[in-house]
N, C-alpha and C positions, 0 to 999 in steps of 0.2 A: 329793555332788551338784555341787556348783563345782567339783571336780576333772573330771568326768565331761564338763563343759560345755567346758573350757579341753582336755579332750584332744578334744572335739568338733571346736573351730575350728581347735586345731594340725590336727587329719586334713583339713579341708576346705582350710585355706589348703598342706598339701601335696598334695593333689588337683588344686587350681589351678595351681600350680608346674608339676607332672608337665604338665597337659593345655593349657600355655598355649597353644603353637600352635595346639591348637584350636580357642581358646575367639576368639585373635585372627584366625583364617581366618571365624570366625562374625560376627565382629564387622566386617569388609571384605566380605564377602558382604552382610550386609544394609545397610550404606552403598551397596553396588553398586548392589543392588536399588533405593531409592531414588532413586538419583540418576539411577538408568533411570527412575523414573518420574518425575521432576521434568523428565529432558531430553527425553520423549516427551512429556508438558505445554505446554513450551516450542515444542517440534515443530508443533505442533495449534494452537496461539494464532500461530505465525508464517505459515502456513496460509493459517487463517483471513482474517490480515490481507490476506494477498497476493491472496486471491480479491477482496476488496473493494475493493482498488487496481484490480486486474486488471479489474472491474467500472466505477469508476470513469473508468478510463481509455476504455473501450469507449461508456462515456456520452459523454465529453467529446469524444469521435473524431466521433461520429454526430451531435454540435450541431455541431462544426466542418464537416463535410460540409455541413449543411445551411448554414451562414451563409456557405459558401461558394458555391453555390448560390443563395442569397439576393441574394447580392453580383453574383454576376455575371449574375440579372434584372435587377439596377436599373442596372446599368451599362450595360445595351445601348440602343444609339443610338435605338433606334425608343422605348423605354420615356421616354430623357429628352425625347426631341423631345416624346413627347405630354404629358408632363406641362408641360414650359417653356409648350406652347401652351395648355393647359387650366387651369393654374394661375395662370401670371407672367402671360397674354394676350400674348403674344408669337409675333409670325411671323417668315418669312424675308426677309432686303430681297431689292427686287426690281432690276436692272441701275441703274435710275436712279439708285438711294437710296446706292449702294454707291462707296467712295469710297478712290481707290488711294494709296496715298503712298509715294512713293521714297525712297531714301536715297542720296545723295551722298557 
């Protein structure tokens, strides 16, 4: 019976032998495989990210438009005039009030 068993493993470890190539073509085929789906993985999460930049970016583009926009209501001359008069109470002088000085 212990004979029968020891010529069992001599035949399989020369089975092995014989069919190594194949066994290490099996063995690189399914690291392939994996690593194909580990770098399609990687693929989908990088993606992903880029959509939510790309998204990002489109928000922060369309607050800039407007605060550009924004900016340039408050900047116009009719906007500050009325507010100077309606806020500070401030007018325009008038030829009297107004007072030239030279430079020498």
């Amino acid at each position: 019976m212990a004979a029968a068993k020891v010529v069992l493993v001599f035949d399989i470890w020369q089975d092995i032998q014989r069919n190594i190539l194949v066994y290490i073509l099996l063995i690189l085929v399914v690291l392939s495989a994996f690593s194909v789906i580990y770098f399609t993985h990687l693929n989908r999460q990088s993606t992903s990210a880029r959509e939510v930049l790309l998204t990002e970016r489109d928000e922060l583009d369309i607050e800039w438009r407007n605060l550009l926009l924004e900016q340039n209501s408050l900047a116009e001359h009719s906007s500050i005039e009325n507010k100077a008069i309606k806020k500070l109470n401030m007018k325009r002088p008038d030829a009297k009030s107004e007072i030239i000085i030279t430079l020498q």
